[in-house]
DRENKELUM-946548 format. One record per residue (C-alpha): residue in one letter; x, y, z; residue number from 1. Coordinates in pm, 1 decimal. Example, Ala and Ser with C-alpha at 12.3 -4.5 7.8 and 13.67 -1.06 7.14 Angstrom:
2
+------+----------+----------+----------+-----+
| rest |     east |    north |       up |  nr |
+------+----------+----------+----------+-----+
|    a |   1230.0 |   -450.0 |    780.0 |   1 |
|    s |   1367.0 |   -106.0 |    714.0 |   2 |
+------+----------+----------+----------+-----+
//
This chain:
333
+------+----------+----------+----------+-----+
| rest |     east |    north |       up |  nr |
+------+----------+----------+----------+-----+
|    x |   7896.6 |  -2747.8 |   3988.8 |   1 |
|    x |   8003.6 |  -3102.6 |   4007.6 |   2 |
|    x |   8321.4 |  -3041.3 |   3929.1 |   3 |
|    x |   8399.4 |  -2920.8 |   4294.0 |   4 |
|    x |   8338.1 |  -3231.2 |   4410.8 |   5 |
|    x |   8711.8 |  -3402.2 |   4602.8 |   6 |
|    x |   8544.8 |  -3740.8 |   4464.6 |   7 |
|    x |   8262.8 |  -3938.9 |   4285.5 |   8 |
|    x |   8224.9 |  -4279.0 |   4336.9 |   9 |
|    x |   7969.2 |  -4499.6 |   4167.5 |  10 |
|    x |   7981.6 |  -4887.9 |   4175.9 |  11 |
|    x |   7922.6 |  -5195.6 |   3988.2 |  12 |
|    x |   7622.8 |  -5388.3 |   4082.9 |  13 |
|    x |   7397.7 |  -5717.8 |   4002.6 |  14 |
|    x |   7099.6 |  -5612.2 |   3803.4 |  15 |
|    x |   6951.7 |  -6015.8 |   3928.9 |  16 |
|    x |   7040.6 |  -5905.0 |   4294.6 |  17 |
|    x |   6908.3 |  -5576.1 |   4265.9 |  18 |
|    x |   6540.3 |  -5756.0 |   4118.8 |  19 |
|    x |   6574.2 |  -6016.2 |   4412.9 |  20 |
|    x |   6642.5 |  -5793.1 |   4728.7 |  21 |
|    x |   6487.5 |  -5456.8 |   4592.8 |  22 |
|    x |   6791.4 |  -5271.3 |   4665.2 |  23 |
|    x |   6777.3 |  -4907.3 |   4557.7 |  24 |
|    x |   7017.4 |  -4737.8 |   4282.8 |  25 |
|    x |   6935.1 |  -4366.9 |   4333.3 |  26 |
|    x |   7109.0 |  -4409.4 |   4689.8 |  27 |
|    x |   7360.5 |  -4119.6 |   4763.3 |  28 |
|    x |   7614.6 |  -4033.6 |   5020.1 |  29 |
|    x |   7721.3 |  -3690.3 |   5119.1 |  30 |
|    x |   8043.9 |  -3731.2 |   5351.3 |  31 |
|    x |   8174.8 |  -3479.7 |   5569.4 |  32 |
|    x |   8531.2 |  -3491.5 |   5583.9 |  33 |
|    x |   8575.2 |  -3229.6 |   5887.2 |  34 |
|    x |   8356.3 |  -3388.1 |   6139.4 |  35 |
|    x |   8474.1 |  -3518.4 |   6440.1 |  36 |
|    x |   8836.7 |  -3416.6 |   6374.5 |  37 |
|    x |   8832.5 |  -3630.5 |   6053.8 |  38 |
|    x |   8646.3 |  -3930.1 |   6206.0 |  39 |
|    x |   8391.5 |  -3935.8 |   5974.3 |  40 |
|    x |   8643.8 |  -4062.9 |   5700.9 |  41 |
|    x |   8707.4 |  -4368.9 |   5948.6 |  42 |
|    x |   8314.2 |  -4448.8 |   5957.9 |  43 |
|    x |   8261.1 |  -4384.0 |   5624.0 |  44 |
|    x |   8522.6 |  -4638.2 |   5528.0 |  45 |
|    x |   8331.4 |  -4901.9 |   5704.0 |  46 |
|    x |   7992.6 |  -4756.1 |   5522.1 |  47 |
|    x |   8226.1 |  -4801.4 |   5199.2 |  48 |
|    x |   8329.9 |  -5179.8 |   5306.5 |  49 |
|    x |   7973.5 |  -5268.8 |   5381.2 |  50 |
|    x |   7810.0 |  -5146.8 |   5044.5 |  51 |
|    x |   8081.3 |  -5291.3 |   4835.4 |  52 |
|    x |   8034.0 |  -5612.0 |   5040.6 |  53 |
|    x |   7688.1 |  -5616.4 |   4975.2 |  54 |
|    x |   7703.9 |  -5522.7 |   4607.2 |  55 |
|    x |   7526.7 |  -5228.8 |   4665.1 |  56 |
|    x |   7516.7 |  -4923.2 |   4390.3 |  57 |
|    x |   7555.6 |  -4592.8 |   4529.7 |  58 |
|    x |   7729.6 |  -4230.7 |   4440.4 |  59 |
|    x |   7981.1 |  -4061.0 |   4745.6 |  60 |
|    x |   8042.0 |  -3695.0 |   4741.8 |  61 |
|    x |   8246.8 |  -3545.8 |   5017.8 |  62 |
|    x |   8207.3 |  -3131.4 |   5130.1 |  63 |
|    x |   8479.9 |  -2932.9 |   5070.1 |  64 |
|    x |   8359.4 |  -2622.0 |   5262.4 |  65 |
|    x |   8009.7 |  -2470.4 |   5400.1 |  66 |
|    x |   7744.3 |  -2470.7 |   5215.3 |  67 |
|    x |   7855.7 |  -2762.5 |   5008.4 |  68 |
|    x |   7638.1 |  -3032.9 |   5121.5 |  69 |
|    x |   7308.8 |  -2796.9 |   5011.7 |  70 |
|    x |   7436.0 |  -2735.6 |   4695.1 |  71 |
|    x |   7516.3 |  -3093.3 |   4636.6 |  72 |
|    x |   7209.3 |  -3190.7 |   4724.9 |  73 |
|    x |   7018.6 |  -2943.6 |   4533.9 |  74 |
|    x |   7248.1 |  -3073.7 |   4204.7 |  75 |
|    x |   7169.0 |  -3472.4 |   4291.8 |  76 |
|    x |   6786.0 |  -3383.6 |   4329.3 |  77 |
|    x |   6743.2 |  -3128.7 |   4031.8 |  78 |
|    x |   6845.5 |  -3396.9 |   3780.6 |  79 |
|    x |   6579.8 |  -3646.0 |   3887.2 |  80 |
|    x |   6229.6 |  -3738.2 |   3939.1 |  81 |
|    x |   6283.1 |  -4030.8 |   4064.4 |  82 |
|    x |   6274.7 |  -4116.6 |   4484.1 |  83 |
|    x |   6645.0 |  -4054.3 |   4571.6 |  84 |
|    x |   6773.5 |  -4126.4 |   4890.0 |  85 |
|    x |   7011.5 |  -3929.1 |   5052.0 |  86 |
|    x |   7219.8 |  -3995.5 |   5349.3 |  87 |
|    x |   7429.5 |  -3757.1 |   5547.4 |  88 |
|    x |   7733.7 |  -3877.0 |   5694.6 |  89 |
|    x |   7863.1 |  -3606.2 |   5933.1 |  90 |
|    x |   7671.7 |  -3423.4 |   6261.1 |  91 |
|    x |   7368.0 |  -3206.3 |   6241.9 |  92 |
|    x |   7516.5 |  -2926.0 |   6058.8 |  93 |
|    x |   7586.0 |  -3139.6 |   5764.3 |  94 |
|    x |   7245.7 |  -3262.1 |   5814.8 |  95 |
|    x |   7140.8 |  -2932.2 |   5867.6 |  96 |
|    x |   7235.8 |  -2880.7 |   5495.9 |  97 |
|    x |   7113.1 |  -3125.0 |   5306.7 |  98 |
|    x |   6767.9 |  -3081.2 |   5496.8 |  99 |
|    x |   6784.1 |  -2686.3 |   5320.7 | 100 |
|    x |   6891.7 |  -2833.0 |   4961.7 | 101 |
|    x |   6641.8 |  -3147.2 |   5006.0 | 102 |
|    x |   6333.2 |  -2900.9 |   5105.1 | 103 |
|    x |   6202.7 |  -2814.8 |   4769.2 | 104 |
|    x |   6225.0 |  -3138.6 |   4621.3 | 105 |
|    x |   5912.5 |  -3410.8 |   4725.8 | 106 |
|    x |   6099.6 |  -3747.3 |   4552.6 | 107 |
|    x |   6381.0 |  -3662.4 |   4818.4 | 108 |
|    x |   6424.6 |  -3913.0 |   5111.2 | 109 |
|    x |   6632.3 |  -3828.1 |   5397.0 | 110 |
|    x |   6859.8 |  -4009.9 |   5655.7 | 111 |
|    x |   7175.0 |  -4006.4 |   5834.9 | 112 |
|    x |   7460.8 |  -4182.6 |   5968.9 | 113 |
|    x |   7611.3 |  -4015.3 |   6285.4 | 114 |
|    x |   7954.9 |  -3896.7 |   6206.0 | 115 |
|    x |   7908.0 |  -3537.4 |   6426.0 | 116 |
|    x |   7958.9 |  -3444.6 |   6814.8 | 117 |
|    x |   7586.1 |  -3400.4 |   6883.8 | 118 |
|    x |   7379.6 |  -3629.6 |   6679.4 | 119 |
|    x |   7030.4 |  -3495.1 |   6793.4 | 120 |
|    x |   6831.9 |  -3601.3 |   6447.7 | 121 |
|    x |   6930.5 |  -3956.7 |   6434.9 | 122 |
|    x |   6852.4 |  -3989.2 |   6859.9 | 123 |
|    x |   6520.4 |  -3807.4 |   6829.8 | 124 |
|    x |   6373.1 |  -3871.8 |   6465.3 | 125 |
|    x |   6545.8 |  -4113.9 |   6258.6 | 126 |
|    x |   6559.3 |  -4321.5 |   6632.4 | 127 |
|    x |   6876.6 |  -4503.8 |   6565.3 | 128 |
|    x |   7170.5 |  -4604.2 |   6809.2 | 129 |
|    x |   7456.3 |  -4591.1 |   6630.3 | 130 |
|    x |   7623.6 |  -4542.7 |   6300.6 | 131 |
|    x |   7561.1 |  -4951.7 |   6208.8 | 132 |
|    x |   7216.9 |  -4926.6 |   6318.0 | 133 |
|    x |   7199.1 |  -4652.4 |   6097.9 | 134 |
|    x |   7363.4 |  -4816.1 |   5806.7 | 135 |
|    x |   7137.9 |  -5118.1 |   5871.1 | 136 |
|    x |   6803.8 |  -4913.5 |   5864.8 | 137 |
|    x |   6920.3 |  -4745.0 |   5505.8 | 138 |
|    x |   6949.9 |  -5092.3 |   5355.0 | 139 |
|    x |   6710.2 |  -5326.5 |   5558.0 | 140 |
|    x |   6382.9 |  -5368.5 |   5322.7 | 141 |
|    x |   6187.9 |  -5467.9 |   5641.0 | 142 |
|    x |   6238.1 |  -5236.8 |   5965.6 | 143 |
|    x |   6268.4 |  -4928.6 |   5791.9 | 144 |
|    x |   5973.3 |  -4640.7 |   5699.7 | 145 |
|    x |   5977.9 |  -4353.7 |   5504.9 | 146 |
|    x |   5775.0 |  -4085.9 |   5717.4 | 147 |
|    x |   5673.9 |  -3768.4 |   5636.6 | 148 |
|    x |   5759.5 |  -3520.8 |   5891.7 | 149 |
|    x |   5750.6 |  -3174.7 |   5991.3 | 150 |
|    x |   6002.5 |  -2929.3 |   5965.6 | 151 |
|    x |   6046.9 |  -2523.8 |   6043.3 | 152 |
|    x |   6110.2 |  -2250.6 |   5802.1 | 153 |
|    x |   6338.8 |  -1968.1 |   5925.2 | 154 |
|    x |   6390.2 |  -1617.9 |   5889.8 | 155 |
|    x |   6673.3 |  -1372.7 |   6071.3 | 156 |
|    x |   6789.0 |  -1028.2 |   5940.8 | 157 |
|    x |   7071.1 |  -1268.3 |   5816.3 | 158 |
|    x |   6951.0 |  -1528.8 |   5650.0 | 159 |
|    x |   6658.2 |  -1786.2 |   5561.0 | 160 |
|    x |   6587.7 |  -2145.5 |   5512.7 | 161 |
|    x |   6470.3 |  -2421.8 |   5681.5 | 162 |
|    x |   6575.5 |  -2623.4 |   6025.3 | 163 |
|    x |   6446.7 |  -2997.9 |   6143.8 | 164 |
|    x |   6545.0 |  -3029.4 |   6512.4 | 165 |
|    x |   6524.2 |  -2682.0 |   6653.4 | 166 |
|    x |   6676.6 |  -2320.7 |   6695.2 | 167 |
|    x |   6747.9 |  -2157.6 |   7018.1 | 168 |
|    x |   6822.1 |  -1793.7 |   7077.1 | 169 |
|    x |   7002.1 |  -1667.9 |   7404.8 | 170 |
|    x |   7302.1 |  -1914.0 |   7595.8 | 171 |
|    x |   7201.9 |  -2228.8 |   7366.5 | 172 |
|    x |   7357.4 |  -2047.1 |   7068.8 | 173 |
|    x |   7660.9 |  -1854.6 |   7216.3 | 174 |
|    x |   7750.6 |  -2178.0 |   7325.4 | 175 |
|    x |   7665.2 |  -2350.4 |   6981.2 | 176 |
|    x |   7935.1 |  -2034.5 |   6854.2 | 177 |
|    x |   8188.0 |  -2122.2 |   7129.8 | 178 |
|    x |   8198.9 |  -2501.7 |   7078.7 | 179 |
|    x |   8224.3 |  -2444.6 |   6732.0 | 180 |
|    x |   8459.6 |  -2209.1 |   6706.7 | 181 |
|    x |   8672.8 |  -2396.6 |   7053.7 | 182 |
|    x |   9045.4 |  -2611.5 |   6985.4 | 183 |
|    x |   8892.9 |  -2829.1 |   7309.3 | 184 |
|    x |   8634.4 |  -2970.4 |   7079.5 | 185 |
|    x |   8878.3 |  -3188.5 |   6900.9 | 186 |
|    x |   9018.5 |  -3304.8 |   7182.4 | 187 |
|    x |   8685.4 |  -3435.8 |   7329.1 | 188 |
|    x |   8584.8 |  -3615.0 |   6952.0 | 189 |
|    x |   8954.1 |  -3730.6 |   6972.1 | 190 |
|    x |   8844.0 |  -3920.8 |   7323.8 | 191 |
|    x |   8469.3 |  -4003.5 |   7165.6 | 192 |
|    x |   8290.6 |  -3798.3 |   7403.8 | 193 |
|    x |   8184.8 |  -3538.7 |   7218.8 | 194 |
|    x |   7872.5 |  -3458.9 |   7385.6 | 195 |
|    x |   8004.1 |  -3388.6 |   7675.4 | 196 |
|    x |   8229.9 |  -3035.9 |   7486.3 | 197 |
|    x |   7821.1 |  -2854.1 |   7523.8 | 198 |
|    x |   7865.1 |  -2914.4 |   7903.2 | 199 |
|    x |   8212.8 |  -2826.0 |   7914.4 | 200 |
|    x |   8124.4 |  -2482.6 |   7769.0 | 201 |
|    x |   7816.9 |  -2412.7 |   7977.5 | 202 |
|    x |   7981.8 |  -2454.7 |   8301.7 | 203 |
|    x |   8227.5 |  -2201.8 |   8136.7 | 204 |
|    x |   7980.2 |  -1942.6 |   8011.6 | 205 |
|    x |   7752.0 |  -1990.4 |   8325.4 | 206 |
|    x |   7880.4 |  -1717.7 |   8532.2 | 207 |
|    x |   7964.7 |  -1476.0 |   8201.3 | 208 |
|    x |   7672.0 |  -1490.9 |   7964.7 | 209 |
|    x |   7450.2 |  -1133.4 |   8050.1 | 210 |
|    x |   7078.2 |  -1267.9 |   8048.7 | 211 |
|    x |   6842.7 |  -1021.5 |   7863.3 | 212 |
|    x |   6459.2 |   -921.6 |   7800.1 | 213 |
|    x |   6299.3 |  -1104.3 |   7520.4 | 214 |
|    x |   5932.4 |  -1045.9 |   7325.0 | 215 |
|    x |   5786.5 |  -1336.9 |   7237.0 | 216 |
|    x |   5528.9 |  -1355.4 |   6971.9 | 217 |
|    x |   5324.6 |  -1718.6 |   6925.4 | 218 |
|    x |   5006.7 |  -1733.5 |   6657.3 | 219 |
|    x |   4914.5 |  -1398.3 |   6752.3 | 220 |
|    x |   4992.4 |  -1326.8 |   7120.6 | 221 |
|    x |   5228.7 |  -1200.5 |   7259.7 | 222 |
|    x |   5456.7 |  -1275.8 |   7558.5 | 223 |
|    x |   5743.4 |  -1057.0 |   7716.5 | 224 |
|    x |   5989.6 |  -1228.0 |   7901.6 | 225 |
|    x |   6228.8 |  -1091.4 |   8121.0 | 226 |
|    x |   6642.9 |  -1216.4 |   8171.1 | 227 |
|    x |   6580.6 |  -1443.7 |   7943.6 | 228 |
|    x |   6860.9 |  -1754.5 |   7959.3 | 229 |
|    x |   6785.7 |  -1895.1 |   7645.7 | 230 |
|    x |   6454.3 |  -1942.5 |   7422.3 | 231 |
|    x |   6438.9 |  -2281.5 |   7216.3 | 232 |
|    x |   6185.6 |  -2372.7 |   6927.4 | 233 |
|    x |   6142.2 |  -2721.7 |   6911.1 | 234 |
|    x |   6075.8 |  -2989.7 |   6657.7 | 235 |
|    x |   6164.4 |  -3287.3 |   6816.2 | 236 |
|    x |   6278.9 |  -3358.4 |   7206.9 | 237 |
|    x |   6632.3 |  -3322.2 |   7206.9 | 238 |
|    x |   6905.2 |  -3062.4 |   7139.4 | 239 |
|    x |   7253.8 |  -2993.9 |   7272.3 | 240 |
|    x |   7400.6 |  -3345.1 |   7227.0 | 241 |
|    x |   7110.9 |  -3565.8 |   7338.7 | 242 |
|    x |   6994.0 |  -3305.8 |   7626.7 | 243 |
|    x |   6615.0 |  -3385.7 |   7635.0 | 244 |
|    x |   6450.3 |  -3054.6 |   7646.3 | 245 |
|    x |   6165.0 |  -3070.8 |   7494.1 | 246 |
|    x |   5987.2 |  -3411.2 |   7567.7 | 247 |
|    x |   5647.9 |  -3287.9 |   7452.8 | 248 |
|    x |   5804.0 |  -3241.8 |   7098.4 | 249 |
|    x |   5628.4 |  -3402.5 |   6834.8 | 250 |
|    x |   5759.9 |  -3382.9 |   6454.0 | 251 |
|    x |   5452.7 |  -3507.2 |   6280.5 | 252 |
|    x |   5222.2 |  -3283.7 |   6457.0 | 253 |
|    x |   5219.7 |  -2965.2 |   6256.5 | 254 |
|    x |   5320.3 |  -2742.2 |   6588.9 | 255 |
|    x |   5688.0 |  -2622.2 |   6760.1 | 256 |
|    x |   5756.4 |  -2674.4 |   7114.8 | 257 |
|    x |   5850.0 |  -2295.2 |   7277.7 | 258 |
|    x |   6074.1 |  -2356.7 |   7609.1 | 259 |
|    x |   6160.5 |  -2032.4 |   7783.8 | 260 |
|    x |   6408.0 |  -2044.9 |   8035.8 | 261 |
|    x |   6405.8 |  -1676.7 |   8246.8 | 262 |
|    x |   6401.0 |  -1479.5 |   8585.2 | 263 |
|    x |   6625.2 |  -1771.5 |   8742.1 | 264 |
|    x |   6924.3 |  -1712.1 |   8897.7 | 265 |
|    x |   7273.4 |  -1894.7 |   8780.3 | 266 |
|    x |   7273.9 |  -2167.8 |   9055.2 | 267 |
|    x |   6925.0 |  -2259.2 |   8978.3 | 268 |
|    x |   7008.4 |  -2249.6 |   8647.2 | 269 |
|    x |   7208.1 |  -2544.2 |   8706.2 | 270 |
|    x |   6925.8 |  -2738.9 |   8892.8 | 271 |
|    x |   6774.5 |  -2699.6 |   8567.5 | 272 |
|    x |   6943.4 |  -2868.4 |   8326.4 | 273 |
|    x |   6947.5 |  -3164.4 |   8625.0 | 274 |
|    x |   6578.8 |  -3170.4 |   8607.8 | 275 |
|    x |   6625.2 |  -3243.1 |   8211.0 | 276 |
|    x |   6727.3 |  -3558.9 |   8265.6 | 277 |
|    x |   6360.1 |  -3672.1 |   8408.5 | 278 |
|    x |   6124.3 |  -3374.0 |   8253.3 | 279 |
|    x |   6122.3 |  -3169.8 |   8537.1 | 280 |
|    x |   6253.3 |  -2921.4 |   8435.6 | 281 |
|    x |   5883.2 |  -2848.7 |   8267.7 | 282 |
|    x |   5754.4 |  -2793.0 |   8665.2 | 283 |
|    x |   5966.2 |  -2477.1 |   8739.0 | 284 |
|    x |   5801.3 |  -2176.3 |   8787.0 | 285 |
|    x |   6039.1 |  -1990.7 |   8529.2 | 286 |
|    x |   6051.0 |  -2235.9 |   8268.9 | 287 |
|    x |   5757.2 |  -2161.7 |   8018.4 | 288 |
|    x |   5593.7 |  -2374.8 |   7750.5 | 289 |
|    x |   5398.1 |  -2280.1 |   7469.9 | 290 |
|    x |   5262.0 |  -2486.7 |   7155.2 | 291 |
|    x |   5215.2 |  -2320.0 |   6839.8 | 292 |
|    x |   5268.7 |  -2270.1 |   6452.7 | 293 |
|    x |   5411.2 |  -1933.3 |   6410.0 | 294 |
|    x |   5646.6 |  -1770.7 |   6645.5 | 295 |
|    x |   5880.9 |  -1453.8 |   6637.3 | 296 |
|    x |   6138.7 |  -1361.6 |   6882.2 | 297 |
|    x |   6305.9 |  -1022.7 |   6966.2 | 298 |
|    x |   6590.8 |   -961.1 |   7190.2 | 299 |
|    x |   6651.6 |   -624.8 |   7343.4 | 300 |
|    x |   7031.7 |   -687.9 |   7319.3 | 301 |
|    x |   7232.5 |   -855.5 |   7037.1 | 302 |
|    x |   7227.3 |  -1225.6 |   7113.9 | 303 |
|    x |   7307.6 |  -1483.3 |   6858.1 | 304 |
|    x |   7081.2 |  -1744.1 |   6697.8 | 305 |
|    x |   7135.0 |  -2132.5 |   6612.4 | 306 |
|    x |   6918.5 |  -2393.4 |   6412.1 | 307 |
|    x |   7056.4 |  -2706.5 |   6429.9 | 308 |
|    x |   7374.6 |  -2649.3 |   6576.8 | 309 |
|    x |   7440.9 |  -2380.1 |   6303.0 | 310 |
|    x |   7463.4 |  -2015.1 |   6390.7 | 311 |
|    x |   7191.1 |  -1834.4 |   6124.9 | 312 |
|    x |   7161.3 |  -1507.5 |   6279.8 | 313 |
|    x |   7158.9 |  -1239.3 |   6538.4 | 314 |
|    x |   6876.3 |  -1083.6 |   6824.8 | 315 |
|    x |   6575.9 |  -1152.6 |   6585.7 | 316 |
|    x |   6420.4 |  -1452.6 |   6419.9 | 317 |
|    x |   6055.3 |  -1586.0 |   6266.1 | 318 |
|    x |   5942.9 |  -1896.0 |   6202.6 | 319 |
|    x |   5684.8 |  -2132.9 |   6082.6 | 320 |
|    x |   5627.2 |  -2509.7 |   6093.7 | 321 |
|    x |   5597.5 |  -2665.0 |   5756.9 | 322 |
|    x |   5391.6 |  -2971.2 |   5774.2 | 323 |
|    x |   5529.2 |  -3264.5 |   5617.7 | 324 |
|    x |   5748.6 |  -3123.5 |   5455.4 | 325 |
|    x |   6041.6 |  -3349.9 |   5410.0 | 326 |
|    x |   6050.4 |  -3755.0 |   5347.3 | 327 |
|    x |   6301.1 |  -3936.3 |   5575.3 | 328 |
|    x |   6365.7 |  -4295.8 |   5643.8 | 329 |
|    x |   6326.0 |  -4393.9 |   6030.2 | 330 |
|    x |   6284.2 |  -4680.5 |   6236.0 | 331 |
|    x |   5935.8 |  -4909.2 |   6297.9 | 332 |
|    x |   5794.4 |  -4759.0 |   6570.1 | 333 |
+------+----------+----------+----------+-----+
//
């Protein structure tokens, strides 16, 4: 398996220096040479700079295709027992992967540096600015933490693992499909604005996208919901590129966030995601929040499915919170 690997890197280091500053060796980079149009190689050159600077051991892998960051992942963690950090350099999706190969593995630590169009994990759980605070959290010995945190299993007809931030079922993911799937999105990561590609597509979807019922099952009871915009499960506040939806989100408190967004008409639709920006949106009379452990959704018409940016499935989806599940490294609060 490691022999699909583009490249393996693994440097020199100072045992004395290693002793003195208590810099880890099981450190490991998984590089995503596809995100942002290539960009990633550009920040990962500066990672490179920085860690040979610093004298730093470490091991890079970069993803030839999907599916390739799990599996490395699942290779880097199987051979060990020791705590292993590893860091994904690419968006949520690439994230999203290593999160599913890192999940059955407890010596596994978790972080990021933001290399991706959305960047949801590092704004809402690892809680850093940029890709140099990130860099500086992975190798300061005194601001970072290693948390424990939740994160959700998954099941749709198509497939099953585990997400971090969130999934979303309804406009959420057919936009998720289109911006992923869209020639525009290089052009806005080629102008660093990449966030702004999930607006783009909304306003183009807005007067298109054919609302539908949804039934709503949370720990037991049910809810039916009628021209349903979009249904997301939350794990943390934000999703979309740094669109705050869920502010009640907590990802150490053992329960999803449920936001239901349905009955409204398209221009009030819009007033919605205004009211985002302060919590508001919470206040509307067709915007519905629920707390809970264990939810299933079912659509009445095919609609697709996203968890963390990724596209898992179609009109039908479980899931359950797993409580501390997975080790990550994240700012002092």
């Amino acid at each position: 398996m490691w022999m699909r690997m583009l490249q393996k890197k693994e440097t020199g280091f100072d045992a004395a220096l290693l002793k003195r500053a208590g810099i880890a060796k099981d450190l490991y980079f998984i590089i995503n040479p596809a995100a942002q149009n290539n960009r990633s190689l550009k920040i990962w050159k500066k990672v490179e700079t920085r860690l040979l600077a610093e004298n730093i051991a470490y091991q890079a892998f970069h993803t030839q295709d999907k599916g390739h960051a799990k599996q490395i992942t699942i290779d880097i963690l199987s051979k060990t027992d020791r705590e292993t950090t590893i860091i994904a350099v690419g968006g949520d999706g690439t994230l999203h992967e290593v999160i599913n190969g890192a999940a059955g593995y407890p010596h596994g630590i978790i972080a990021c540096i933001p290399a991706g169009s959305g960047n949801d994990y590092v704004r809402g759980i690892q809680q850093t600015n940029s890709q140099k605070d990130a860099l500086s959290l992975i190798l300061s010995q005194s601001e970072k933490r290693i948390s424990k945190v939740d994160i959700g299993y998954l099941e749709t007809q198509e497939t099953k693992g585990f997400f971090i931030n969130s999934f979303g079922i309804g406009i959420d993911a057919e936009i998720t499909y289109d911006v992923n799937h869209s020639a525009s999105k290089k052009w806005f990561n080629f102008f660093k604005i990449g966030k702004l590609v999930y607006i783009y597509s909304f306003l183009k979807k807005l007067f298109t996208y054919r609302r539908t019922d949804m039934t709503v099952t949370i720990d037991g009871r049910k809810h039916i919901f009628r021209k349903v915009w979009f249904i997301v499960v939350s794990n943390q506040s934000y999703f979309g590129g740094g669109i705050k939806i869920s502010p009640r989100s907590e990802y150490e408190d053992g329960r999803f966030n449920l936001i239901a967004v349905h009955d409204i008409p398209h221009i009030k639709l819009l007033f919605v995601f205004l009211t985002v920006l302060w919590g508001g949106h919470l206040r509307l009379k067709n915007v519905s929040s629920f707390l809970g452990r264990e939810m299933e959704i079912t659509s009445d018409k095919p609609v697709r499915i996203q968890a963390d940016g990724e596209i898992v499935g179609n009109s039908k989806v479980y899931a359950a919170i797993a409580p501390y599940k997975m080790r990550i490294l994240s700012k002092e609060p």
